[in-house]
Steps between C-alpha positions, in 0.01 A plus 500: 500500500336750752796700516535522105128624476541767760824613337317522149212723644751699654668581174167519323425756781844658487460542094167633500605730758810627309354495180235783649814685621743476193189607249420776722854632576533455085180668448479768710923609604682339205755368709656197660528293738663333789454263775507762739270677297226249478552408861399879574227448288362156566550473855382140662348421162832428344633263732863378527582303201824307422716572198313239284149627626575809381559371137178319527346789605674710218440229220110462595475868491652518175369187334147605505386620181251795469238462153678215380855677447757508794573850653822675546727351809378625822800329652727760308376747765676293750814439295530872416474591884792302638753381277572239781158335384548551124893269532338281734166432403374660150636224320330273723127622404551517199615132393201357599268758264731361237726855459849467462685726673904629444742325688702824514389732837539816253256362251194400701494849664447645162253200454370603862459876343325379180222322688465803721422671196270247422286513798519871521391546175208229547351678775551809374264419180224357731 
């Protein structure tokens, strides 16, 4: 039960952390991201997270809505950055917001590209 709580603030951590990183790098570059990337970036704060912390992390990120509507995908940023992530993982964040996503590899990246969009153009109307 301890171990599930500390787990859950780390992600809650992890999220909050990446949000502020994925907004900004939206924001500010227009451009994506990439493990690597955020590592650079976040340091200690983002600590080592397995595969299915990451989608936590990802689907808290995105799930929170901003004046009552939700916002484009942050998680696209990811997705966009390393194809690797967008196959493997993508899909995975965004079942549990309740998004379908194409079964075929060819067809989420231009999903992946339309949510870049998205967020790009969100940020860029702030």
């Amino acid at each position: 039960m301890v171990a599930h709580a500390v787990l859950r603030s780390t992600v809650a951590r992890a999220g909050i952390g990446v949000y502020s990183v994925l907004s900004g790098w939206s924001e500010v570059l227009g451009t994506t991201a990439s493990r690597k990337r955020l590592e650079h970036q976040l340091g200690s704060a983002l600590p080592s997270l397995s595969s299915d912390e990451r989608i936590r992390v990802l689907t808290q990120v995105d799930r929170r809505p901003v004046h009552g509507r939700r916002r484009p995908l942050l998680s696209s940023l990811p997705a966009a950055g390393d194809p690797h992530f967008a196959y493997q993982y993508y899909r995975r964040v965004l079942a549990p917001l309740g998004l379908d996503a194409p079964d075929a590899d060819e067809d989420l990246l231009d999903v992946v590209e339309a949510d870049i969009e998205r967020v790009f153009t969100d940020w860029r109307f702030r």
